[in-house]
C-alpha positions in Angstrom: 226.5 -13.3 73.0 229.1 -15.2 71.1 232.6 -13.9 71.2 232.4 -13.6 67.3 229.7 -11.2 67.7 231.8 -9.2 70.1 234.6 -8.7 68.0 232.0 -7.9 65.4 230.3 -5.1 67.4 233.5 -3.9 68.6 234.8 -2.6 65.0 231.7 -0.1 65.4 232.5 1.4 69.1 232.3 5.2 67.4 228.1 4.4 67.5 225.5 4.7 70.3 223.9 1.7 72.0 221.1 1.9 69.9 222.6 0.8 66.6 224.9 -1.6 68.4 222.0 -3.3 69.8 220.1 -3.4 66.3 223.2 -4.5 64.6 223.1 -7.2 67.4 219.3 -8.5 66.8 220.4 -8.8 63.2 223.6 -11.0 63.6 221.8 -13.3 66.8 218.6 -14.0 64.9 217.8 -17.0 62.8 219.5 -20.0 62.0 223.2 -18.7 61.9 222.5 -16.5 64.7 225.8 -15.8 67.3 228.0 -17.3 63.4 228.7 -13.4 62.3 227.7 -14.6 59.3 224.1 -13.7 57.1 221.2 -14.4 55.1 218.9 -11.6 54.3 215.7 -11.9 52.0 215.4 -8.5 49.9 212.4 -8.0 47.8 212.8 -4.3 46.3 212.4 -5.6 42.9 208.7 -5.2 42.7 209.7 -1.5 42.4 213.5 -1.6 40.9 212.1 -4.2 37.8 208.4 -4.2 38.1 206.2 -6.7 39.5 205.1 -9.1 36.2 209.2 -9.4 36.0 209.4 -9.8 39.3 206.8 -12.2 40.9 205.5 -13.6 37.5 207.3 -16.6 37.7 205.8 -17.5 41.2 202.4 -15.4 42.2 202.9 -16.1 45.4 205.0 -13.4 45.8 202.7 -10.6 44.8 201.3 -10.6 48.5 203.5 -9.0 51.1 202.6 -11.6 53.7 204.5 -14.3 51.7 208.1 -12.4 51.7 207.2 -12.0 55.9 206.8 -16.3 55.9 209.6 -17.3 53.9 211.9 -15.3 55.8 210.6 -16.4 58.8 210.2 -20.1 58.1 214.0 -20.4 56.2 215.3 -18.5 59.2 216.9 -15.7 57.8 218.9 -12.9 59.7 216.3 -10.2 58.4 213.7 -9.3 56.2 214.6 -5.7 53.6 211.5 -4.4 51.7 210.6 -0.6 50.8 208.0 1.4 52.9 204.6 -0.3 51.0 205.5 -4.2 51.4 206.6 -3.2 54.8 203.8 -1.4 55.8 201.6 -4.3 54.7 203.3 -6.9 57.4 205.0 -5.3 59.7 202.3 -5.7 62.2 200.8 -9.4 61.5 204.9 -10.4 61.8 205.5 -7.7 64.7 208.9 -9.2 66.2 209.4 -12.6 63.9 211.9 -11.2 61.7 214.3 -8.2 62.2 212.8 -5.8 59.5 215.1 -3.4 57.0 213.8 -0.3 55.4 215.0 0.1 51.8 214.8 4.2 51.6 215.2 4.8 48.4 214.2 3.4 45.1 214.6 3.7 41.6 212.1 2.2 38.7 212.9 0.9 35.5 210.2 3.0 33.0 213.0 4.9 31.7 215.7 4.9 29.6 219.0 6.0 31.2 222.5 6.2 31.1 223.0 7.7 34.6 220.6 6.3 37.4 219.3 7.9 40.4 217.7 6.9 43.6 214.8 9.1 45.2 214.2 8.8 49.2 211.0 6.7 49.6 210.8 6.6 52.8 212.0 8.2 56.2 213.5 7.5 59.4 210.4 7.7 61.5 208.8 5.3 58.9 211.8 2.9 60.0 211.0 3.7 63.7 207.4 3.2 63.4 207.2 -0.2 61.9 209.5 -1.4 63.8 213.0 -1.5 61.6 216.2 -2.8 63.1 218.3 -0.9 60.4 217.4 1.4 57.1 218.8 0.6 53.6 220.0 3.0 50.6 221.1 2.1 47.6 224.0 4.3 45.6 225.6 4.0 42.2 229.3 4.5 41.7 229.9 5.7 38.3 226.9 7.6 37.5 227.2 11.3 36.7 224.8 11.8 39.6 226.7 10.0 42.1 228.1 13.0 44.2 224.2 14.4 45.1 223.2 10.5 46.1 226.3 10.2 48.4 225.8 13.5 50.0 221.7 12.7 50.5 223.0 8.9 51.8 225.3 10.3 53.9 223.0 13.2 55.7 220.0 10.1 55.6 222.7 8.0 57.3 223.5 10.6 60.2 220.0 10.7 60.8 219.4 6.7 61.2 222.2 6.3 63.1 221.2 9.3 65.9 218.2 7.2 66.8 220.0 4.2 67.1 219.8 2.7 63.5 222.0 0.8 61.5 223.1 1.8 58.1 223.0 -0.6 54.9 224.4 0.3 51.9 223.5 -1.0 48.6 226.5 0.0 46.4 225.7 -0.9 42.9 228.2 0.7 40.2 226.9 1.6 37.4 226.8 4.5 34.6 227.8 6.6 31.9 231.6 6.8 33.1 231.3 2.6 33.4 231.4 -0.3 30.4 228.5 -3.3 31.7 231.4 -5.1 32.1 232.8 -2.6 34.3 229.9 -2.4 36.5 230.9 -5.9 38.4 234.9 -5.6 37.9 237.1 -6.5 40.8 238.7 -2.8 41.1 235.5 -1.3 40.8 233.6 -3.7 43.3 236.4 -2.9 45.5 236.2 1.0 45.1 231.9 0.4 45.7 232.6 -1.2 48.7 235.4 1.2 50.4 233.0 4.3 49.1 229.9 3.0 51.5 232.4 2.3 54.4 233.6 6.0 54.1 229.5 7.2 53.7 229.3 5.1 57.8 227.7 1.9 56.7 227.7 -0.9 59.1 227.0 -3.5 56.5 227.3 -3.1 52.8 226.2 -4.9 49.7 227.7 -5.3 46.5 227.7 -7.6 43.9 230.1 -10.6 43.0 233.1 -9.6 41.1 234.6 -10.6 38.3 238.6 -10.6 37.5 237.6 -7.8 34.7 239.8 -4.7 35.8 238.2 -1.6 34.6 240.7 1.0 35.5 243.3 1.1 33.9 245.6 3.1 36.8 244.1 0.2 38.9 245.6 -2.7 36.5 248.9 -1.2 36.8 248.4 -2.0 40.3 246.9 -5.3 40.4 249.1 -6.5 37.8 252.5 -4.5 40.0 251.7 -6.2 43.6 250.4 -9.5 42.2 247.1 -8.9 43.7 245.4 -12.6 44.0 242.0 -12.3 42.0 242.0 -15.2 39.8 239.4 -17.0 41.7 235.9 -16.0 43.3 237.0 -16.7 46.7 240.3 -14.8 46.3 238.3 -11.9 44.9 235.5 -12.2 47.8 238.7 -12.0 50.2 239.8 -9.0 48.5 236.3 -6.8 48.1 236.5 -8.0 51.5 239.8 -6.3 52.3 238.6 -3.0 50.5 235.9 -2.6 53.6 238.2 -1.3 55.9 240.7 -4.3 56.0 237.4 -6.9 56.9 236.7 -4.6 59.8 233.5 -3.8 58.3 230.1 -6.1 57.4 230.2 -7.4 53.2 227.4 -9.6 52.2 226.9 -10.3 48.3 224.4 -10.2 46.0 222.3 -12.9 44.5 221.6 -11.6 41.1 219.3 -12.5 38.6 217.6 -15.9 39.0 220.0 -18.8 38.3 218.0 -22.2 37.0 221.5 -23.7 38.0 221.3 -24.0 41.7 224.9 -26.0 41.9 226.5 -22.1 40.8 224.1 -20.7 43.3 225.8 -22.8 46.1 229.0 -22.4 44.6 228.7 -18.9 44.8 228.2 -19.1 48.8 230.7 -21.4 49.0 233.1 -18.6 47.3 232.2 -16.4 49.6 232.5 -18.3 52.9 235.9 -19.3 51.9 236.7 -15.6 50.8 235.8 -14.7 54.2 232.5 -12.8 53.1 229.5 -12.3 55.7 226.9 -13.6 53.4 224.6 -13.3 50.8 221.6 -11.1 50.3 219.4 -13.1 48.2 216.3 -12.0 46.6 215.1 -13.4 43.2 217.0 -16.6 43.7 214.8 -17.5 46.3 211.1 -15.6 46.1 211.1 -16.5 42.6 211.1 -20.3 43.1 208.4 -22.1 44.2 208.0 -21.9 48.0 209.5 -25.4 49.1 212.1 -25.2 46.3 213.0 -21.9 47.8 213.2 -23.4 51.3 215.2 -26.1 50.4 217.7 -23.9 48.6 218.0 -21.4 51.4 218.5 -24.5 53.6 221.5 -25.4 52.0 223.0 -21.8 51.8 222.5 -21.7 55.5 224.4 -25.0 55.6 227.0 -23.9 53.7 227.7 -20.2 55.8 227.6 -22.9 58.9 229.9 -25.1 57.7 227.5 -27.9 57.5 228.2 -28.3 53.9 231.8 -27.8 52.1 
């Protein structure tokens, strides 16, 4: 084991061997194994945007299999799906990839102006395909935020007593938000320092913007001359927010980019902001397969240093 990887482990010496171990197959496996840094294919969207708007734009990723392969093939740290696409590979790729559970899910048939996330799946689904950590998503800013962090955080307890690590999707969003607010550097910030406190190990937000939502929080930004003019300065601060950088950030992809300069540009913000990583779903499964190789090759590149 590296010593990045110890230093790693050892901001997490509260848990049992068992989730310092999974946490460990995560951050050894695939092409920037033993870095500290990460590349993780998610594909929830089939459920979160439907699957026409999801896997239209390359049928290849209506099959379960094909999310298993590229993974595998681009050498990714791990693999996230919900229970279903899981189910459907987990034992034709049994020990290939490190596998995440997404828990809970939310669809998009309604119309609404507070979200909510229903458990999906359980721990001893996670245990029984073979998961090296569980996944749960939360929404800061919704009215019906304090019932999902109390369900995340009693799901979480449970994970972590059989020895799996937490991930936390923490995606703000709601009534008490503007859509500009929902990806604001202040509010990013406060998403990420919420799923520290709920006991994730890694956390995912979204890029920021220098939009400031808050305005007790501009007061602030604005009074200590808090550097967020730039993407990597703001990276370095979200960063900050997770316990000082003491805990695991990795950053959304977003919706498909055509552009894959900003795409690169983007991981370049983020290695240099001292982020983890990128969690990148439609940016990848939504190209064609060896465009989507050749893109996740360079990402790779770029968290390896390879590329500046």
């Amino acid at each position: 084991m590296t010593e990045r990887l110890r230093d790693i482990l050892n901001w997490y010496r509260s848990e049992n061997p068992g989730v310092l171990t999974n946490l460990a197959r995560m951050l050894n496996h695939g092409r920037l194994g033993g870095t500290g840094r990460m590349v993780i294919l998610p594909v929830d969207q089939g459920w979160e945007h439907g699957p026409a708007r999801s896997f239209g734009p390359n049928e290849e990723g209506y099959d379960p299999h094909y999310h298993f392969k590229l993974a595998i093939e681009a050498g990714l740290n791990a693999y996230a799906a919900p229970l279903g696409f899981l189910e459907a590979g987990a034992a034709e790729f049994a020990g290939e990839i490190p596998l995440i559970l997404k828990a809970n899910n939310h669809d998009n048939l309604a119309d609404e102006a507070d979200s909510w996330q229903a458990l999906t799946a359980t721990v001893g689904d996670a245990l029984r395909l073979g998961c090296c950590a569980i996944g749960l998503t939360i929404y800061p800013g919704s009215a019906l935020r304090q019932e999902m962090y109390e369900n995340v955080r009693a799901y979480a307890e449970e994970a972590k007593a059989v020895g799996l690590p937490v991930v936390i999707w923490s995606y703000p969003r709601g009534s008490s938000l503007s859509k500009e607010g929902e990806t604001a550097i202040d509010v990013v910030g406060y998403a990420a320092q919420i799923a520290c406190q709920l006991g994730a190990h890694i956390v995912k937000v979204k890029l920021p913007s220098a939009h400031i939502e808050q305005d007790a929080a501009r007061k602030v930004y604005e009074k200590e001359r808090i550097p967020i003019a730039t993407q990597a300065e703001r990276v370095r601060h979200v960063t900050q927010c997770a316990f000082g950088g003491r805990r695991i950030v990795i950053f959304s992809g977003g919706a498909k980019k055509e552009d894959e300069t900003a795409i690169f540009e983007e991981a370049k913000a983020i290695r240099d902001g001292g982020g983890f990583g990128s969690i990148i779903g439609r940016n990848s499964f939504q190209r064609q397969r060896n465009d989507a190789l050749k893109l996740l090759d360079t990402i790779i590149s770029i968290y390896a240093g390879k590329v500046q």
